[in-house]
Rosetta silent file (secondary structure, phi, psi, omega in degrees, C-alpha in Angstrom):
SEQUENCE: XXXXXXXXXXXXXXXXXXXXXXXXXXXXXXXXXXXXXXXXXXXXXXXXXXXXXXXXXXXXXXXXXXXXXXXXXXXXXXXXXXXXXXXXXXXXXXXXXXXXXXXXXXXXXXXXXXXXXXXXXXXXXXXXXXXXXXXXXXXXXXXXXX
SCORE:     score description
SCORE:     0.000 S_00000001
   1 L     0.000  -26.363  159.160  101.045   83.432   83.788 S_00000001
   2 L   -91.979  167.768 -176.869  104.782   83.413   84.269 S_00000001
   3 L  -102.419 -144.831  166.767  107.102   85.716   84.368 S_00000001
   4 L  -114.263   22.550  136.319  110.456   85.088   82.799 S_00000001
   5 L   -74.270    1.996  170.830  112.098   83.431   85.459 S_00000001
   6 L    87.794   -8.242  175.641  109.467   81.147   84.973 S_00000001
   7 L   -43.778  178.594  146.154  107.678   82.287   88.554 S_00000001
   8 L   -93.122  134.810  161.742  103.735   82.571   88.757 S_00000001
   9 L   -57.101  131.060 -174.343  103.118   86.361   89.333 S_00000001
  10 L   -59.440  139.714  176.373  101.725   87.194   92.371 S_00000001
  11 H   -22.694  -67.172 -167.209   97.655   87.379   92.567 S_00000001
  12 H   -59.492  -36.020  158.752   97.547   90.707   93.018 S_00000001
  13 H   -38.752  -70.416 -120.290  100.364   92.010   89.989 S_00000001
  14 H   -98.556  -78.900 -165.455   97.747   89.610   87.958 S_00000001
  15 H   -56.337  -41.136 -164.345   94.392   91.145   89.588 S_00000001
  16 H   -61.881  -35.669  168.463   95.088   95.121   90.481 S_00000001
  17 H   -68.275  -54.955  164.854   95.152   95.873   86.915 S_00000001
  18 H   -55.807  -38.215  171.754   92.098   94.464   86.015 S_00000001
  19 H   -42.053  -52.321 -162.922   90.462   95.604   88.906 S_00000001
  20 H   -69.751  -29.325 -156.573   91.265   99.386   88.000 S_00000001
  21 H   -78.946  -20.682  177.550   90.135   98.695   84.261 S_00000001
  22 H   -69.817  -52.061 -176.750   86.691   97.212   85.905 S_00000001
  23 H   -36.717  -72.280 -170.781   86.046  100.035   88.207 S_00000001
  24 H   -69.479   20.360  142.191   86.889  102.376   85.307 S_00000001
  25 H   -61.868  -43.346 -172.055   83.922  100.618   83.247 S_00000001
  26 H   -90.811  -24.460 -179.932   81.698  100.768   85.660 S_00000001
  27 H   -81.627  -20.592  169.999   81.586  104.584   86.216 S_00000001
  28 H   -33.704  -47.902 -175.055   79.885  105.532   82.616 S_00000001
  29 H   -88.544  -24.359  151.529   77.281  103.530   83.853 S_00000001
  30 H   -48.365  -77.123  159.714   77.211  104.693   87.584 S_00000001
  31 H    -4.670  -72.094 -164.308   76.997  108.390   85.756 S_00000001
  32 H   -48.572  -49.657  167.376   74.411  107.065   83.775 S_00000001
  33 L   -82.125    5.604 -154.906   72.135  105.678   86.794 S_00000001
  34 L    41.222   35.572 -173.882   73.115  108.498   89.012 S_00000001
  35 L  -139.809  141.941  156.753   74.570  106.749   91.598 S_00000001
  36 L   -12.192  167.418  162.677   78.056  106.891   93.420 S_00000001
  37 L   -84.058  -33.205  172.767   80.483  104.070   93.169 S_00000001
  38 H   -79.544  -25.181  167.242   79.524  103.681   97.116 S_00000001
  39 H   -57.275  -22.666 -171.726   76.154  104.291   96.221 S_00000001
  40 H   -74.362  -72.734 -157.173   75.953  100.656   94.109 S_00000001
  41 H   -30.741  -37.109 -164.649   78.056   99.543   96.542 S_00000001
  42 H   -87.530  -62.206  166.601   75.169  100.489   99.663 S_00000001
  43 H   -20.462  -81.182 -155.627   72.456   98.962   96.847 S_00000001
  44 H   -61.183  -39.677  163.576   74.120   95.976   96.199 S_00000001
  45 H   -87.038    1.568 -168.086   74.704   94.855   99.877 S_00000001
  46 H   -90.480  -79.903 -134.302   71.128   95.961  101.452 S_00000001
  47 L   -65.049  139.860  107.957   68.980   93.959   98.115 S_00000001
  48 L   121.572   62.668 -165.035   68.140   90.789   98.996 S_00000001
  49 L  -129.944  162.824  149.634   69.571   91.444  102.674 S_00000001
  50 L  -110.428 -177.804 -152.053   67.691   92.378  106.141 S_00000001
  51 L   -53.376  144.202  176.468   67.432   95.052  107.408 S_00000001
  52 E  -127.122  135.619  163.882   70.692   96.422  108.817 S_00000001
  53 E   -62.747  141.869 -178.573   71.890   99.166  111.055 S_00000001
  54 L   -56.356  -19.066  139.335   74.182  101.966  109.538 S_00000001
  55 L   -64.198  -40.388 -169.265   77.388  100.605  111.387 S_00000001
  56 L   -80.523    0.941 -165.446   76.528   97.337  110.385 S_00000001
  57 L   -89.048  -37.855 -179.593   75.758   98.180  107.207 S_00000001
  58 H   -78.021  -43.017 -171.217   79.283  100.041  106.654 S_00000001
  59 H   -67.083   -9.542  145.237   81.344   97.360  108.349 S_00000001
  60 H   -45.365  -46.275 -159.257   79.796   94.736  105.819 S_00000001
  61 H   -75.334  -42.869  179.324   80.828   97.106  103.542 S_00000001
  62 L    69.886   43.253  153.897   84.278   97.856  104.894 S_00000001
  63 L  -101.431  145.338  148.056   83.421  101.836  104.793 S_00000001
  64 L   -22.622   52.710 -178.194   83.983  104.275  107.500 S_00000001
  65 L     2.530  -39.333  167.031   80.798  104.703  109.547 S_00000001
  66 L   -84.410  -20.595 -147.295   81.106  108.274  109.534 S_00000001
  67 L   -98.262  -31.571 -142.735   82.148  108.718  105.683 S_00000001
  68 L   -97.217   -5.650 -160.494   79.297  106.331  104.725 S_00000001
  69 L   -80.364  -46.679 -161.841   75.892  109.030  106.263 S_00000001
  70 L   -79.127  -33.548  159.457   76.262  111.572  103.138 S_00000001
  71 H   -59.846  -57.993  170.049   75.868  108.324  100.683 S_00000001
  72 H   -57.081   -0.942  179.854   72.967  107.295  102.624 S_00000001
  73 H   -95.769  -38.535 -158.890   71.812  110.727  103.038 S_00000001
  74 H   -92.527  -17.580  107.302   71.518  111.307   99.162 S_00000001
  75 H    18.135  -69.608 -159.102   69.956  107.291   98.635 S_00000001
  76 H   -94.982   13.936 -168.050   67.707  108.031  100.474 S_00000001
  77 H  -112.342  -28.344  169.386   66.922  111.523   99.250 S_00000001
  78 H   -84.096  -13.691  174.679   66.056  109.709   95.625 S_00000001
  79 L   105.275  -13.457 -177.849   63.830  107.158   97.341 S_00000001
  80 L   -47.848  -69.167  176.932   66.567  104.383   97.298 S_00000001
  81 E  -100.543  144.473  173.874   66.618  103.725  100.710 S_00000001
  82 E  -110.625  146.925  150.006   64.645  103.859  104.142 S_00000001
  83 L  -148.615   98.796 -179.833   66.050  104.760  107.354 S_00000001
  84 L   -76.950  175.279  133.756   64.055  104.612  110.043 S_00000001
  85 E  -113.504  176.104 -150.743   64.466  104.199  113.602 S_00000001
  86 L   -73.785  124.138 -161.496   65.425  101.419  114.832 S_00000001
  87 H   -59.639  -41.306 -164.118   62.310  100.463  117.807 S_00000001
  88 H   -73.529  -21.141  173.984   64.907   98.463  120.060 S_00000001
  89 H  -166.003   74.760  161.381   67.672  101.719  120.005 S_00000001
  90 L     2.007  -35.649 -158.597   66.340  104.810  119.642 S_00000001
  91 L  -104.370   -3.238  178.369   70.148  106.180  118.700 S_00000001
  92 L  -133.619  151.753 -132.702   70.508  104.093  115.811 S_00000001
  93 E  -120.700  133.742 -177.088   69.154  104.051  112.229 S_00000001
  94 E   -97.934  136.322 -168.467   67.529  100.896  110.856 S_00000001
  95 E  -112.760  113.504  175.374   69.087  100.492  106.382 S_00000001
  96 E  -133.775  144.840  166.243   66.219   98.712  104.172 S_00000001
  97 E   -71.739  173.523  154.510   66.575   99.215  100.052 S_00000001
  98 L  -129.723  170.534 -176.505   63.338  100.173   98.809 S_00000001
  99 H   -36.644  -50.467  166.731   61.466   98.936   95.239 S_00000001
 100 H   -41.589  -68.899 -167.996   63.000  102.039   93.496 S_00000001
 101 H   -87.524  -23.633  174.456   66.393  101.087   94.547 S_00000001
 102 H   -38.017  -49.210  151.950   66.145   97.414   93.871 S_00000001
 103 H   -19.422  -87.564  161.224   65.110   98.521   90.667 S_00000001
 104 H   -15.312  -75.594 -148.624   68.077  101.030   90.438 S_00000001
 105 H   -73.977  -39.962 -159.251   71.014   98.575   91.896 S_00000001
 106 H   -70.465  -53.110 -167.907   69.114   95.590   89.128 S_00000001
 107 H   -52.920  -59.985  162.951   69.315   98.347   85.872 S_00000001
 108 H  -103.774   22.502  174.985   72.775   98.780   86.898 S_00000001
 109 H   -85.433  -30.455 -161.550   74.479   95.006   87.923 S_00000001
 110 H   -92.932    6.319  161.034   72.892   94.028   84.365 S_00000001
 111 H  -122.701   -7.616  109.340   74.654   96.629   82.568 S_00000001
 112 H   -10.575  -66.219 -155.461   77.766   96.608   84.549 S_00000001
 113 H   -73.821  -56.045  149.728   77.491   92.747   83.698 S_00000001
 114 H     6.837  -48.232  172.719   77.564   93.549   79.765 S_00000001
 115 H  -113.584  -16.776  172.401   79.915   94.605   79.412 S_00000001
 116 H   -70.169  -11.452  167.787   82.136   92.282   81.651 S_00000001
 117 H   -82.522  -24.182  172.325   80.433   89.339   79.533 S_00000001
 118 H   -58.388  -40.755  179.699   82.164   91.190   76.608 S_00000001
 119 H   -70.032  -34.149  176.994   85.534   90.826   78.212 S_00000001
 120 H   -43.774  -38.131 -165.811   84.398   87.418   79.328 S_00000001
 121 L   -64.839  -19.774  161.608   83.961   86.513   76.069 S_00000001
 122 L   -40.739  -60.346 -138.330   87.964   86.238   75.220 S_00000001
 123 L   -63.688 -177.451   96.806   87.621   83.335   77.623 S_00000001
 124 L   -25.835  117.617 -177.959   86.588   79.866   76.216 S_00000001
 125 H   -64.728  -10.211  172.586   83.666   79.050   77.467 S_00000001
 126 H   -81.569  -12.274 -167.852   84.872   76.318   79.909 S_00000001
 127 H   -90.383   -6.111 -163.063   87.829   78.530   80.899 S_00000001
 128 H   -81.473  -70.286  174.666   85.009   81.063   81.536 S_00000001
 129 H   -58.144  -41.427  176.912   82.717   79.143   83.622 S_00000001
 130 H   -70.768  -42.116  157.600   85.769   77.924   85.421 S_00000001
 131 H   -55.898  -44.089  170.180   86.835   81.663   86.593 S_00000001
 132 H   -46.746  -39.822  176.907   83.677   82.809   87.343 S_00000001
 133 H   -69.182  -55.881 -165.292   83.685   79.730   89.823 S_00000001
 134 H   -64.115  -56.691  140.676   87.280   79.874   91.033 S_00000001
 135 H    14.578  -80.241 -172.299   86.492   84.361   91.419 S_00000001
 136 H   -61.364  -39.805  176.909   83.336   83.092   94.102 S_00000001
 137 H   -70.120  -93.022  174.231   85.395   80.733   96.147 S_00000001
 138 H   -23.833  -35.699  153.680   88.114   83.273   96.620 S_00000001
 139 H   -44.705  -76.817 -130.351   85.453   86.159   97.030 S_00000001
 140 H   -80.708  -41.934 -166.530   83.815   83.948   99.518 S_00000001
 141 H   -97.482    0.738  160.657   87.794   82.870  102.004 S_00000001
 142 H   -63.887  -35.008 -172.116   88.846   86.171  101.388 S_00000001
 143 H   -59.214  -14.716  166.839   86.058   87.317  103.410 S_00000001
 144 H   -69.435  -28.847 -148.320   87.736   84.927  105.951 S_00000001
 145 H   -74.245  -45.724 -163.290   91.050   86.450  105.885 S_00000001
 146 L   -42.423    0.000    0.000   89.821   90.131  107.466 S_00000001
């Protein structure tokens, strides 16, 4: 964890690499399911969510409002997704998952997670249990920082 001035390395030096080696895990199995890395991404926040509008749905997201309509057009062209409209403003699009993609986004979080319990598995299990923990509290005040 230091370097050899004896610092701590900064978070990110320590995280950006892993990050890229997770991503590039996860597309075999993105491939695999047919869906986008923004497609999971669209899955993963609409299940167990309510219904959202398609800005509110990207800025949760932190996508591009405009960038995000061609994932959601092909979603929803597979059955993934509903987008109605929304009764209260005609001009805007109401974002619900449907069984199919719940399905979908569940097939691939548990085989995504596979193989990240294999890397996990280096850990100790208390040293394990303890990242996984420290990982969600930092997940959770980054979300403050924006």
């Amino acid at each position: 964890m230091r370097d050899v001035d004896g610092r701590r390395r900064d978070l990110a030096a320590m995280i950006a690499p892993l990050q890229r080696a997770l991503v590039a895990a996860e597309q075999p199995v993105l491939r695999a399911h047919s869906l986008s890395m923004w497609g999971y991404v669209v899955l993963d926040a609409l299940d167990g969510q309510p219904v959202r509008t398609q800005a509110a749905l990207a800025e949760a997201i932190g996508a591009d409002k405009s960038r995000i309509i061609g994932v959601l057009d092909d979603l929803e062209a597979e059955g993934l997704l509903e987008r109605p409209r929304d009764p209260a403003d005609r001009r805007a699009r109401l974002v619900s998952i449907t069984a199919q993609g719940r399905r979908r986004r569940a097939a691939v979080q548990a085989e995504i997670q596979r193989g990240e319990d294999r890397l996990l598995a280096r850990l100790a299990p208390a040293d394990r249990e303890a990242l996984l923990r420290a990982l969600a509290v930092l997940a959770d005040e980054s979300q403050k920082l924006d």
